[in-house]
C-alpha distance (Angstrom), angle and dihedral (degrees) to the residues before:
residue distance angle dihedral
X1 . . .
X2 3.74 . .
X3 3.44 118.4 .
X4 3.50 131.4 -143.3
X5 3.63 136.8 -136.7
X6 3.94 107.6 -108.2
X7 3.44 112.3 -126.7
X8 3.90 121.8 -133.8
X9 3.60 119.3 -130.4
X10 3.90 101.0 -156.1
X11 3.99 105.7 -159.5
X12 3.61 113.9 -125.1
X13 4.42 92.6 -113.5
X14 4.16 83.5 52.4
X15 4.25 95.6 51.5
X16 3.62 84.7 42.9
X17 3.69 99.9 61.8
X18 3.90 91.1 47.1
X19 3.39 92.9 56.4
X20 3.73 112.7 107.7
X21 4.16 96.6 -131.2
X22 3.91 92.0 62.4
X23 3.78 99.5 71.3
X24 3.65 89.6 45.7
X25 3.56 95.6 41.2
X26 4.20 83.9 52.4
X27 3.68 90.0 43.6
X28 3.86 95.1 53.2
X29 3.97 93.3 42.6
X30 3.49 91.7 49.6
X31 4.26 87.9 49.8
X32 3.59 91.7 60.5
X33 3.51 102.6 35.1
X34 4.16 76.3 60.9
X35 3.58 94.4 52.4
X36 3.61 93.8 44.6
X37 3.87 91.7 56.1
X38 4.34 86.8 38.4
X39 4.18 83.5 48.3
X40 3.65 88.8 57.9
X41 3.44 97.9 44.3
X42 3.75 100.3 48.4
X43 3.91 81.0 50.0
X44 4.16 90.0 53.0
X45 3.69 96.7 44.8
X46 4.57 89.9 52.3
X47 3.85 87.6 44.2
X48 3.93 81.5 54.8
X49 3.70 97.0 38.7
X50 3.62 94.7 40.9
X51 4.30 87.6 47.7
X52 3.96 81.5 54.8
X53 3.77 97.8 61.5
X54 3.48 97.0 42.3
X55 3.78 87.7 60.4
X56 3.63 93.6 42.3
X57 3.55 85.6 58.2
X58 3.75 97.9 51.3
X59 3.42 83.3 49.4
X60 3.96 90.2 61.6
X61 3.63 95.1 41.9
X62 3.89 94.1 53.5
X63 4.00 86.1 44.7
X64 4.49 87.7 53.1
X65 3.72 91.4 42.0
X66 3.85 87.7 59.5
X67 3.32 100.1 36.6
X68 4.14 84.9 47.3
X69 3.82 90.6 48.8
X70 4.18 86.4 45.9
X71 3.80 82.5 56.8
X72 4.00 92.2 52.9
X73 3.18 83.1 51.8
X74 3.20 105.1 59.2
X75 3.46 96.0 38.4
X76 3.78 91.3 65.5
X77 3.70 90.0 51.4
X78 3.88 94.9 59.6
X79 3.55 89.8 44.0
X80 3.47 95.0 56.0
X81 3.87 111.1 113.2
X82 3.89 97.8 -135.6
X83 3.91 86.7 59.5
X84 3.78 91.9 42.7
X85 4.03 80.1 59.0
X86 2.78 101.7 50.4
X87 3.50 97.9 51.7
X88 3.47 98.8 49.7
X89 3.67 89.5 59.0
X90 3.82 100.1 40.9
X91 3.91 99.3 33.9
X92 3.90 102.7 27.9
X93 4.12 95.1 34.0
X94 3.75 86.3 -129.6
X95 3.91 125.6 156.0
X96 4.23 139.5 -160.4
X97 3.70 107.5 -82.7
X98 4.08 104.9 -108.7
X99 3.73 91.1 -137.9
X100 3.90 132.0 35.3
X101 3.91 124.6 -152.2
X102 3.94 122.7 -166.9
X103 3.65 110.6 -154.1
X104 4.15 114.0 -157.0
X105 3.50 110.9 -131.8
X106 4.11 120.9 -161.0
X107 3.05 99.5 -154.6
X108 4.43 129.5 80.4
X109 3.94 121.2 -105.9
X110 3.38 120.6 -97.2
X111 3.82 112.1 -105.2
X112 3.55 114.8 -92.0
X113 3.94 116.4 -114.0
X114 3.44 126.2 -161.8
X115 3.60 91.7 -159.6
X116 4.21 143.5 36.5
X117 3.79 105.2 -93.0
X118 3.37 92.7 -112.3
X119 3.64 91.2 65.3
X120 3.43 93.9 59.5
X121 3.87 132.9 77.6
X122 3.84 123.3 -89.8
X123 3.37 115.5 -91.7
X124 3.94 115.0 -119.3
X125 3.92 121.6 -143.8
X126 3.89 113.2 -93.3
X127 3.37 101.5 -168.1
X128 4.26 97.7 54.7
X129 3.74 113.7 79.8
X130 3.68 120.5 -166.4
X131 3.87 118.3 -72.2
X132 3.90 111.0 -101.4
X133 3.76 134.2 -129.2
X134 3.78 99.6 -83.6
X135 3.79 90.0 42.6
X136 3.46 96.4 52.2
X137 4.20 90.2 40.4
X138 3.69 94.2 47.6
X139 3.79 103.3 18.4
X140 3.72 95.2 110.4
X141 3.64 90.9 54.4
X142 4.26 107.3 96.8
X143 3.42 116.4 -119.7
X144 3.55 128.2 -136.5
């Protein structure tokens, strides 16, 4: 009796593991599954970061408000007339005048500002209205 070689029927899953693009298919897959989860990570960790320094800096700006309202503060204080006063009569050696004279001045006080003048707005002409009609149809025209 003659034998015969017995054939292997390789299933289709089986053929496709041996076949050299699987393991680098796998392999590649697998990479940038990686980098997907690494992407999102990186992405996390500057969100966090980046929620750090904004903190931080509303840390700072809390810390210059009351170190600006300290300033105010202390402003007031030296502009406070009982330690102007006193300075002038400790630091300066000066003294209340023995006699006071009012001099009568004809002429009306200046207005008081609150401000410099160049902190306030420009003043605008009262006493020029706006051009009319027939000045502003014929205004280029030159009069005699």
């Amino acid at each position: 009796m003659a034998t015969a070689p017995k054939t292997r029927k390789a299933s289709a899953l089986a053929e496709l593991l041996r076949s050299p693009g699987l393991p680098l298919l796998l392999t590649v897959s697998a990479l940038i599954i990686g980098l997907a989860a690494l992407l999102s990570l990186v992405q996390s960790s500057d969100a966090t970061s980046t929620n750090g320094d904004v903190q931080r800096l509303r840390r700072d700006l809390v810390d210059w408000q009351a170190r600006l309202h300290e300033l105010e503060l202390n402003v007031a204080s030296l502009g406070s007339l009982d330690r102007i006063e006193r300075e002038a009569k400790e630091r300066l050696h000066m003294t209340e005048p023995k006699e006071t004279r009012y001099i009568t001045v004809d002429v009306p006080a200046p207005e008081g500002r609150k401000l410099p003048s160049r902190f306030l707005p420009p003043q605008t002409e009262q006493g020029r209205s706006a051009p009319s009609l027939w000045e502003r149809l014929f205004g280029w025209l030159p009069l005699p």
